[in-house]
N, C-alpha and C positions, 0 to 999 in steps of 0.2 A: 675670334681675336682680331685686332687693329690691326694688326701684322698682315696676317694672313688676306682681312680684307682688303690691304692695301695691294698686294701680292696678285689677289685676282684682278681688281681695275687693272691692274696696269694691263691687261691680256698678253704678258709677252710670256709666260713660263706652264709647262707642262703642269697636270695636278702632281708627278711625283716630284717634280721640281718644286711647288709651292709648299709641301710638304715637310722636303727635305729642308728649307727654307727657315719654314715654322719653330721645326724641331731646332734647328741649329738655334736660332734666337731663343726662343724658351730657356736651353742649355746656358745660354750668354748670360741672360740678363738673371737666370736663378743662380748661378756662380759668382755672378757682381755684388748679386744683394747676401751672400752669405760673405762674403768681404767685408762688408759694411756693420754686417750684423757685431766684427769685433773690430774693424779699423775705420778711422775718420781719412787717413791718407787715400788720393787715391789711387787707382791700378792702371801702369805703366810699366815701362821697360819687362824683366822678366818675368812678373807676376801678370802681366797682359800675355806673353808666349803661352806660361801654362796652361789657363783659363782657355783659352782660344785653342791649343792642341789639346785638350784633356775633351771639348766642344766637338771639334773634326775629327778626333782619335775617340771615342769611347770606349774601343776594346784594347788601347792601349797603343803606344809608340815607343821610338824609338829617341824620342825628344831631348838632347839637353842643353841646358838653359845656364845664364851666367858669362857666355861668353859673349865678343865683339864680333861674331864671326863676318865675312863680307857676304857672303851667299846670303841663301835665303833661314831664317828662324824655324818656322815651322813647314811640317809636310802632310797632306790628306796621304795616309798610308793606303787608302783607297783608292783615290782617283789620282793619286802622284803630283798633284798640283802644291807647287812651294809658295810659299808664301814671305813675306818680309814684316814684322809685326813691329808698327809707328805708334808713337800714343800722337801729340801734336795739340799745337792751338788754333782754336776758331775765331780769327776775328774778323767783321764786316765781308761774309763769305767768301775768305781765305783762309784753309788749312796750313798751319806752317809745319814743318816736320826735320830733324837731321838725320843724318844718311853717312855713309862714308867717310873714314879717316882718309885721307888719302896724300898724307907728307910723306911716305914713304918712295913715291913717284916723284923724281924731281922736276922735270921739264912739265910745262901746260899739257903738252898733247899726253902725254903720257899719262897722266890725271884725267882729262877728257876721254881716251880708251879706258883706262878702265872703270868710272861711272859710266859709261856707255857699254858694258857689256849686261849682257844677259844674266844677272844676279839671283832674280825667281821668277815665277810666273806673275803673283798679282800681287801685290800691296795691302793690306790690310790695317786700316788705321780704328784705336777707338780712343778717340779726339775728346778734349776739355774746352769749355768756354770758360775761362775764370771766371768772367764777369759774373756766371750765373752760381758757379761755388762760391763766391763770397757772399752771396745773399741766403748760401746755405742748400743752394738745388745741387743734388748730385744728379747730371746727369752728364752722359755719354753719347758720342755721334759714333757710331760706326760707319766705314767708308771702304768699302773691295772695289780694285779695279785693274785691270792690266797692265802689268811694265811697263807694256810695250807706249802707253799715253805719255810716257819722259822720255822723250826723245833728245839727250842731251843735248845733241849736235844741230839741233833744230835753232836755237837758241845763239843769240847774238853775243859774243865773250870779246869783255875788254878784261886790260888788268885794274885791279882796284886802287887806286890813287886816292893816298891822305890826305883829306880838305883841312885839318885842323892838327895843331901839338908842332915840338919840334921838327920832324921829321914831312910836313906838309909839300906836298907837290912829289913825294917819292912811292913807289910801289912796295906796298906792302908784303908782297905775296902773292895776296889774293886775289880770286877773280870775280867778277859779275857778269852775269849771263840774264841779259833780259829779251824775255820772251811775250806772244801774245797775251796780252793782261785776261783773255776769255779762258787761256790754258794755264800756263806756268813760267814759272820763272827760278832762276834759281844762281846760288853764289859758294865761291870758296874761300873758306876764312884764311886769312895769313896765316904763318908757319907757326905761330904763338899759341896757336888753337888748332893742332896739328892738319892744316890745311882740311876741315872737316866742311862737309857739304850740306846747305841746308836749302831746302825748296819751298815755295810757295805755289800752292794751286788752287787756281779755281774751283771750288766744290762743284758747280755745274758739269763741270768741264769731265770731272769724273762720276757723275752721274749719281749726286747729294749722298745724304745720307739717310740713314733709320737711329733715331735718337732711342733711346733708353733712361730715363730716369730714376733712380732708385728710392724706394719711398721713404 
């Protein structure tokens, strides 16, 4: 398999790691394409949790799905690793993704703590390029990586200031936080859009992805 070959190049992982590896992907990409097999929409929000804990979990979880919760989506009931499951878009090797409501915090720093706490272990995105669905490619990027790589507080926050409409030169709410363009960046939307978080990251930065295309 591609996979698998790509797995050994790299020489960073154990054979039952590249194994485990294998297995997981196979699991992904033959659940994506029985997807397709009855729908043209594609797989995001809770039909991505499923898919991916039905992947991690084989012998079953304790999973459910539907909610907005802030912690983490899913759980390897095996190795206890949580996860946060992102769909996101690809463009010009930057993943965009949303995250956290967070108008329920009123003051900045208080929004700042809690995006800044310890939500799950690692991220897990399986990302869309439009660009390539409008020409009719179903394909997918998946992308795992550590929390710990959003470091909120790393990140340079101003308030967000309207350049245009009535209301120009006043603060909306929101905030923008920019950060090194090799890692991430990220902002909060005004209170209109219940102060919801959205990031942008470099795919490098989180170490690319394994694409999937479904035939």
């Amino acid at each position: 398999m591609e996979y698998e070959k790509q797995l050994r190049e790299e020489g960073k992982y154990s054979e039952v790691e590249i194994q485990e590896k294998t297995m997981l992907m196979s699991c992904l990409k033959n659940k994506l394409m029985k997807h397709h097999e009855l729908y043209r929409f594609p797989v995001k929000a809770e039909l991505w949790e499923d898919i991916w804990d039905q992947c991690i979990n084989p012998n079953g979880s304790n999973w459910v799905g539907g909610g907005h919760q802030s912690g983490a989506d899913t759980l390897d009931e095996t190795s206890k690793i949580s996860y946060q499951n992102k769909s996101g878009q690809i463009e010009n090797g930057i993943v965009k993704i949303t995250s956290h409501r967070t108008k329920k915090y009123p003051s900045f720093e208080e929004k700042l703590e809690f995006i800044s706490q310890n939500h799950c272990d690692k991220y897990v995105l399986l990302s869309r390029d439009e660009s390539e669905w409008k020409k009719g490619i179903k394909s997918y990027y998946l992308m795992i990586f550590d929390s710990n790589l959003l470091d909120f507080r790393s990140l340079e926050w101003s308030k967000h200031i309207l350049k245009t409409g009535k209301k120009k030169g006043e603060h909306n709410g929101g905030y923008i936080g920019n950060g090194d363009p090799l890692k991430f960046s990220a902002k909060i939307d005004g209170a209109g859009s219940s102060n919801q978080l959205h990031i942008s990251i470099n795919i490098d930065y989180i170490g690319g992805y394994t694409k999937v295309i479904i035939p």
